[in-house]
N, C-alpha and C positions, 0 to 999 in steps of 0.2 A: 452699416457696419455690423449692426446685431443682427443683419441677413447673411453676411459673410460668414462671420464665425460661426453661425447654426451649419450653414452648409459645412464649412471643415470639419465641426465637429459631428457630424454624422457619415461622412469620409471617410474620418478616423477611424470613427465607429467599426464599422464597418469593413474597411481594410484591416482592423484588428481582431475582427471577428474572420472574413477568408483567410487570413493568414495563420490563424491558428487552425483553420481547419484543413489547410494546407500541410501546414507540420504534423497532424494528426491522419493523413492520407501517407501510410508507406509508398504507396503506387507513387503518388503528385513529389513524393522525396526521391525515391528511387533514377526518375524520370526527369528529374531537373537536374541530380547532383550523379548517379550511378550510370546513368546511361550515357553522360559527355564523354563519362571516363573510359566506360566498354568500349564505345564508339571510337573514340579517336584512337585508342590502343589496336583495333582491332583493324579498321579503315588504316591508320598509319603504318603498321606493320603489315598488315594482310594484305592491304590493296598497293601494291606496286606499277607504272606501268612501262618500268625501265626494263630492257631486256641487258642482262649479264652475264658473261661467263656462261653464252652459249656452245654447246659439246658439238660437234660435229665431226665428222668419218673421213678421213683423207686415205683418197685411195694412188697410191702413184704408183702407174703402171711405168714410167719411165725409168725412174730410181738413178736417174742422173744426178750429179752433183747441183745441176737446176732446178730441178723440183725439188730436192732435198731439202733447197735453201729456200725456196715458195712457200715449202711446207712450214717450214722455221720460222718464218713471216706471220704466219696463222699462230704459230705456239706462243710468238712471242707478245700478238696483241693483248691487250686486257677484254678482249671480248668474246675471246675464242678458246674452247678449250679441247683440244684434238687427239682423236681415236686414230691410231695408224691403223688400217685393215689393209688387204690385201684382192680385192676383188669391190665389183658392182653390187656383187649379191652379199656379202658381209656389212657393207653399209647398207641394203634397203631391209635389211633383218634387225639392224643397230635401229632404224628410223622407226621401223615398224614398231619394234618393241619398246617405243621410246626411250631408250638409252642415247642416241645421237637427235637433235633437232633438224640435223640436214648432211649432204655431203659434198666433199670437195674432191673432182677427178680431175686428175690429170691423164693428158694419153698419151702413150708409148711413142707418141714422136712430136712431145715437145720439147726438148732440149734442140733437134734439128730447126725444126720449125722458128724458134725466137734466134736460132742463129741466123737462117735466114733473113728473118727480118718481121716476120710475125707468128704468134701463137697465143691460144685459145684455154683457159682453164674454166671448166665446167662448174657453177656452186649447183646443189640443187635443196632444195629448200620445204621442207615439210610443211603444207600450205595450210594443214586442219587451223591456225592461228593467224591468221591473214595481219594483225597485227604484227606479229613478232617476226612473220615469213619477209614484209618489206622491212622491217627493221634488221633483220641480217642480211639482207642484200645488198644493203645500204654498208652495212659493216664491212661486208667481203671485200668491196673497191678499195677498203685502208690496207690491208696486209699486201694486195697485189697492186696497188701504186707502189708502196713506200718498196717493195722487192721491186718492181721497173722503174725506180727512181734511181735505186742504188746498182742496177746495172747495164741502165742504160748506156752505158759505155761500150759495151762489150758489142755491139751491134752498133749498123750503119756510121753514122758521124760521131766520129768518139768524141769533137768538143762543142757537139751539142748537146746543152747541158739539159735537165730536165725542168717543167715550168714547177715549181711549189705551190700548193695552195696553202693558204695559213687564213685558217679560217677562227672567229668566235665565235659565240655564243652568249648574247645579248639577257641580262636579265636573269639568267641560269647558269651560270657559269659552269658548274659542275653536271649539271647535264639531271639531276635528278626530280624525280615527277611530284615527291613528298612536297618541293614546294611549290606547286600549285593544286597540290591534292588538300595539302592543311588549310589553305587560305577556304578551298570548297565547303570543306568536312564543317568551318566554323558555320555557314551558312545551314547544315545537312543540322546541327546540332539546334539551333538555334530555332528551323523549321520546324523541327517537332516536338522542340518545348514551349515554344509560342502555339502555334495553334491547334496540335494535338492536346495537350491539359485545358486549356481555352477554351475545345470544342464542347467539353463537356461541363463548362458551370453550369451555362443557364439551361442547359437538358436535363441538371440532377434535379434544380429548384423545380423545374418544371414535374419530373417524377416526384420527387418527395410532397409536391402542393403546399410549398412554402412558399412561394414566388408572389401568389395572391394573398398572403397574408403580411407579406414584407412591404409589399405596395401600400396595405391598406395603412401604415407607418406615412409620417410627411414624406419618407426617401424619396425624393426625386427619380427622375430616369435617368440623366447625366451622372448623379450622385452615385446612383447602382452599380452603372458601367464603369466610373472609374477605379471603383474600391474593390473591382474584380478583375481589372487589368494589371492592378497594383504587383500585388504578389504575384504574379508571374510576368510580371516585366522584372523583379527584383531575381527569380527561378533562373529567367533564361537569360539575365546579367552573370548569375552566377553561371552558368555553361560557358558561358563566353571566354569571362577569364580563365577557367578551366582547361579549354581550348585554346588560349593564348599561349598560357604557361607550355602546356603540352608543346607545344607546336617551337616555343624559345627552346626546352630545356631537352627533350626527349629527342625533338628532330632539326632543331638546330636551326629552321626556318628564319631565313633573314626578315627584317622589318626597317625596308629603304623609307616607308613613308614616314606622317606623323602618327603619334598615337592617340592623342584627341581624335581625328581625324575617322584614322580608323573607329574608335568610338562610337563616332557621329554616324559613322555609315552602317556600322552593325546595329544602333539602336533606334536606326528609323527603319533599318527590316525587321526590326523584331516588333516595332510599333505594327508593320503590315502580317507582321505572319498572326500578332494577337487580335490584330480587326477581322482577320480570315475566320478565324479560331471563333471571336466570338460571336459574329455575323451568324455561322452556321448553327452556331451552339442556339443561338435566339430566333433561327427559325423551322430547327426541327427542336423537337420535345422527347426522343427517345437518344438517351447516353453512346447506346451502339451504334445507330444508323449517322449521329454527329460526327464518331472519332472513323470510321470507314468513309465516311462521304471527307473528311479534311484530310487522312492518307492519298486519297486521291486526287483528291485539285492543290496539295503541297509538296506533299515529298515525292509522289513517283515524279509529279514534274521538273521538283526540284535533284534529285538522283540523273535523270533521262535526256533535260530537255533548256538543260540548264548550260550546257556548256561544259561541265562538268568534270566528266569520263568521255562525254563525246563532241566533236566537233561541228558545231551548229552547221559549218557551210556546205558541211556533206549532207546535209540534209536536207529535202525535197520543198521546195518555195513553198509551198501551204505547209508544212508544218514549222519553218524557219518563219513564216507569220504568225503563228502560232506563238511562238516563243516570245515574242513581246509583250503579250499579256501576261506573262509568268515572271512575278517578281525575283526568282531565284536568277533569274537570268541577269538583273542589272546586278543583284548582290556578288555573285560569282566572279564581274568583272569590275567590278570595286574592289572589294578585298584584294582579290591576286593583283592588279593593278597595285594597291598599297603595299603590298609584300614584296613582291619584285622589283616596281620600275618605281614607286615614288608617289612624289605628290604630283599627278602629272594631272592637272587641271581641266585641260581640255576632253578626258575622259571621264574623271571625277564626279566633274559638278552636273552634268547633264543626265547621267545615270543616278545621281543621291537627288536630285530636284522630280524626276520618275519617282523614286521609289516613296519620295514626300507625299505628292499628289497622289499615290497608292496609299498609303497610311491614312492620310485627310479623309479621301471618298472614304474610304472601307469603315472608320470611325463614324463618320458622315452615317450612311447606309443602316451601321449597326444602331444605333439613336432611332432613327427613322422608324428599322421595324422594329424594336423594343416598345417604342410607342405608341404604332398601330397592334402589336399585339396584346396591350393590356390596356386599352382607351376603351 
């Protein structure tokens, strides 16, 4: 019992000594509490990746009462916003100059043409954005069904009606990207307050040459490591709800799951991002080469390779293996999992039971060489 409480009370110790020198570090404040807020204000608002109120050039060489009405089609979606020009060459100068994103021809004989029984309108599509070039192509089908729906009469078998599609959208109902950018961002926030501040404790102890004299104290090695994970597992708790609140109040971001839940799953990745954090911090010795070498086996992977902005399946089998060793990648589909669809169990628990067994080792590990390098 008087073994226990020594250890607490040098825990204490100790956690009351990093934490003051935590709050005494502008950078280690700035970077737990300043950067959630940059971050998600900046990713939330900047990074988009809904295309809206795309402009594009209708060119109608026919100027039938048919086209007229095609073109009306395009004015009246909420996706389109239309340049009348008068020629080929006025839309590829609109394109060019990026004032139009793409254009829409029609040619001088289709009013005859759909009377006969079929006719062709041209979109053409400004490809520099391969993103946004399939996403308005995909658009262009609504204004020119919904105008051959409404005149399908006028041609061939007037009571044949037309087929409707009536389509949803599952989980998203509104179609926007913020919610499943926010669920990411919280992962983006939480990466780099766990093992970027992390990477550099025991590199400073190591530069300053206090590290051998804090030892030569009873401190244990278990006792070190957790009175320096302490305060920054309290750092990147605060990011969290930081990034919660943002994500309720600023973006409106729905929350179908639990919020324990969610908890649970943000605070056994941030247990992995601080065993990354301090793994490296304890086995290199210089400040700069710790916080550069955890930029890179956390955030580019977790920004890239994560699921993130980009779509894992498009991506080539050996780096799509790759990606399973990359803890951002079970976080990403926990969180948005939780955000969108719920408590949906069968996806849940086999990715938070990963990212456990990643937190366990990486703690594991960091013990390990903490030990061998001061034994």
């Amino acid at each position: 019992m008087n073994d226990w409480s020594a250890v607490l009370r040098r825990i204490r110790a100790l956690t009351v000594k990093e934490t003051r020198q935590v709050l005494r570090d502008p950078s280690s404040v700035a970077i737990g509490v300043a950067f959630p807020l940059m971050m998600i204000l900046l990713f939330g608002y900047g990074l988009s990746l809904d295309v809206t109120r795309v402009t594009i050039a209708a060119v109608d060489l026919d100027a039938s009462s048919d086209s007229a009405a095609l073109v009306g089609a395009f004015r009246l979606s909420p996706y389109f916003q239309v340049i009348a020009v008068h020629s080929i060459a006025e839309a590829r100068t609109l394109v060019l100059d990026r004032r139009a994103d793409g254009a829409l021809l029609i040619s001088s004989d289709f009013s005859r043409r759909w009377h006969h029984g079929g006719a062709q309108v041209q979109v053409l599509v400004n490809g520099t954005d391969a993103n946004q070039a399939r996403i308005m192509q995909a658009y262009a089908q609504g204004p020119v069904a919904n105008w051959s729906a409404e005149y399908a009469g006028s041609v061939g078998n007037a009571s044949t009606g037309p087929v409707v599609v009536v389509d949803r959208m599952w989980f998203n109902e509104s179609n926007d990207s913020h919610y499943f950018l926010v669920p990411g961002l919280i992962v983006l926030v939480m990466t780099i307050i766990g093992a970027f501040l992390t990477a550099m404790v025991v590199a400073r102890e190591w530069e300053r040459g206090t590290l051998e004299a804090l030892f030569v104290t009873p401190v244990r090695v278990g006792e070190f490591l957790i009175s320096k994970l302490l305060p920054y597992f309290g750092l990147g708790m605060t990011g969290f709800v930081l990034c919660l609140l943002a994500g309720k109040f600023l973006f409106h971001v729905p929350l179908r799951g639990s919020l324990p839940l969610l908890c649970l799953a943000s605070t056994t990745y941030l247990l992995v991002t601080l065993g990354i954090g301090l793994l490296v911090s304890t086995l290199v010795k210089s400040q700069f080469l710790a916080s550069q070498l955890v930029l890179l086996l956390t955030y580019l992977p977790a920004m890239m390779l994560s699921g993130l902005v980009f779509d894992l399946r498009s991506m080539p089998a050996f780096i799509q293996g790759v990606t399973y060793a990359i803890p951002a990648r079970y976080a990403v589909a926990l969180l948005q999992t939780l955000y969108l669809a719920g408590d949906v169990g069968s996806t849940i628990w086999p990715k938070l039971a990963v990212l456990t067994a990643m937190a366990v080792g990486l703690l594991i590990l960091t013990r390990l060489a903490t030990r061998k390098r001061l034994s």
